[in-house]
C-alpha positions as CSV (number, residue, x, y, z in Angstrom):
1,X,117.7,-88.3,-110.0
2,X,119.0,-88.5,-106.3
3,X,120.9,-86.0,-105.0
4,X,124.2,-87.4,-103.6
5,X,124.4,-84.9,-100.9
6,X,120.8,-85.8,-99.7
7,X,120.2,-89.0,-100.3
8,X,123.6,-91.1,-101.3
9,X,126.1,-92.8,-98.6
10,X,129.6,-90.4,-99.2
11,X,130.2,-87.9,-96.2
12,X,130.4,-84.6,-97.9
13,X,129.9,-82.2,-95.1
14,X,129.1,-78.7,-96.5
15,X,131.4,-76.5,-94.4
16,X,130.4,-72.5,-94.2
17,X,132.8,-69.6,-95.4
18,X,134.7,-70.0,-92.4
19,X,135.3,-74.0,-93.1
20,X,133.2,-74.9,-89.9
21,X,129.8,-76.7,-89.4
22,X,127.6,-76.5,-86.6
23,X,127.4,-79.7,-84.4
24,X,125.1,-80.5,-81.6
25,X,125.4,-83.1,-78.9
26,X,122.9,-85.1,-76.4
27,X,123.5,-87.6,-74.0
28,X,123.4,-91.5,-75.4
29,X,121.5,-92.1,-72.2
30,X,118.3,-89.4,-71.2
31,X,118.4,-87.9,-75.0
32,X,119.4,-84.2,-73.3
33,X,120.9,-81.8,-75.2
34,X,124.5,-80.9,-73.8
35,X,126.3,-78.6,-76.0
36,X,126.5,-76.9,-79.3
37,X,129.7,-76.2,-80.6
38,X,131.5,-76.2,-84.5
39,X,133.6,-78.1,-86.5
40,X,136.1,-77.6,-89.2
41,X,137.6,-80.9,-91.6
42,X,140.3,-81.4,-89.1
43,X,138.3,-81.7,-85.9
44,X,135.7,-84.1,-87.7
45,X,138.1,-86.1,-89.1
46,X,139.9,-86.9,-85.3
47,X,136.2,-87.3,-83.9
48,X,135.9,-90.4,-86.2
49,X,139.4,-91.4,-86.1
50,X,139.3,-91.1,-82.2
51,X,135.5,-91.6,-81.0
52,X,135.8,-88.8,-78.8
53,X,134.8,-85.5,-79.7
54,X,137.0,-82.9,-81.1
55,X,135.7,-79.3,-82.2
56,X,137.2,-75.6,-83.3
57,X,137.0,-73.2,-80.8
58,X,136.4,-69.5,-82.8
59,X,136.8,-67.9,-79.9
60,X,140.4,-69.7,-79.1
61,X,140.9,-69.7,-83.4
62,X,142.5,-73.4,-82.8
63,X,141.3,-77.1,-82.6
64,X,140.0,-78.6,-79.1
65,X,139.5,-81.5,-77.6
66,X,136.1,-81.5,-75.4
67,X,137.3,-82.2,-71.8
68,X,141.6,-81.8,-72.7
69,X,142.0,-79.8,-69.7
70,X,138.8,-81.1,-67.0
71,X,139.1,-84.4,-68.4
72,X,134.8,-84.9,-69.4
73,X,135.4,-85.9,-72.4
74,X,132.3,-86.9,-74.9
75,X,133.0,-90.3,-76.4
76,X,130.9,-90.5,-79.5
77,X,128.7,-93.4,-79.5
78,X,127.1,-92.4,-82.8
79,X,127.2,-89.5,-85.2
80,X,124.8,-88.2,-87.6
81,X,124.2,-85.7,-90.5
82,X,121.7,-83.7,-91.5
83,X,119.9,-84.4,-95.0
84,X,122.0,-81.5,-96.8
85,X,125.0,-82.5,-94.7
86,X,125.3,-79.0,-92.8
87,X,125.0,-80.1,-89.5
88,X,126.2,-82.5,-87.4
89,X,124.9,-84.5,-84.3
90,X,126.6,-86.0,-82.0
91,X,125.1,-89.0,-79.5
92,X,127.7,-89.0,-76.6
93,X,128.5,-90.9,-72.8
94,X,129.8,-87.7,-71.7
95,X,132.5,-88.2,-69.0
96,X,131.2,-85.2,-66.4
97,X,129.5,-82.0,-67.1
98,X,129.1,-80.9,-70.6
99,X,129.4,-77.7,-70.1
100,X,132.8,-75.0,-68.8
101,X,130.7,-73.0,-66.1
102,X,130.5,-77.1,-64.5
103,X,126.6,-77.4,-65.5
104,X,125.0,-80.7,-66.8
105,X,124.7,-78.8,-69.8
106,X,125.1,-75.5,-71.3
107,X,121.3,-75.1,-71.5
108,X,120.5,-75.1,-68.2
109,X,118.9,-71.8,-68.4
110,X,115.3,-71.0,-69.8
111,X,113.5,-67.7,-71.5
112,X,110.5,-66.7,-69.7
113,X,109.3,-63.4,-70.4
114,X,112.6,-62.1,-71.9
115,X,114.7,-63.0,-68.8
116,X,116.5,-66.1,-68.2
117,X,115.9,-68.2,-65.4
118,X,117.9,-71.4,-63.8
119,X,116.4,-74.7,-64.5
C-alpha cells in the first residue's frame, strides 16, 4: 500500500502546531545554502502563485516577502518537499544577499571549538 503523503503526487504539507513548516533555500547557481526560514499555508501558497519567495516571520507574527523592503528578492526556480512533506526546499536566483546583516548568506559563520568564526 503507498502512502500518499510519501510516495503519491498531492501537496499535502504537514504544518507543526503553530501552522508553519521549515523551508530552506540555496542558490540555483553554486548549490550554497542561503537561508532557513518558515512557512505557514498562506506564504506557500503566494510562493507558487508568485515564483518569488514568501515566508512567516515569528518573530514579526505576520507574512513577508523575502527582499520587500532591500529589494533581493529569491525568485523560486524550483521547489521541493521532503518525503513526509515537512520540509520545504527552495532552489532560488537570489536578487542580492540572502541574508539581513548584508551577508551572502546567513551561514557565513562556522563552529570551531565552540566559538564562531567568520568564513
Amino acid at each position: 500500500m503507498v502512502n500518499e503523503r510519501e510516495q503519491g503526487t498531492v501537496l499535502d504539507p504537514k504544518y507543526d502546531l503553530n501552522g508553519l513548516i521549515t523551508a530552506v533555500a540555496s542558490h540555483a547557481g553554486t548549490g550554497e545554502l542561503l537561508m532557513l526560514a518558515h512557512m505557514n499555508a498562506e506564504a506557500l501558497a503566494k510562493t507558487i502563485e508568485t515564483g518569488e519567495a514568501w515566508f512567516f516571520s515569528r518573530s514579526r507574527g505576520r507574512l513577508w516577502k523575502k527582499g520587500e523592503s532591500s529589494g533581493h528578492v529569491l525568485t523560486v526556480r524550483e521547489m521541493r518537499i521532503d518525503c513526509d512533506q515537512d520540509a520545504l526546499w527552495l532552489i532560488v536566483d537570489p536578487a542580492g544577499p540572502a541574508c539581513h546583516t548584508g551577508e551572502t548568506s546567513c551561514f557565513y559563520r562556522k563552529v570551531e571549538e565552540g566559538e564562531l568564526v567568520r568564513i
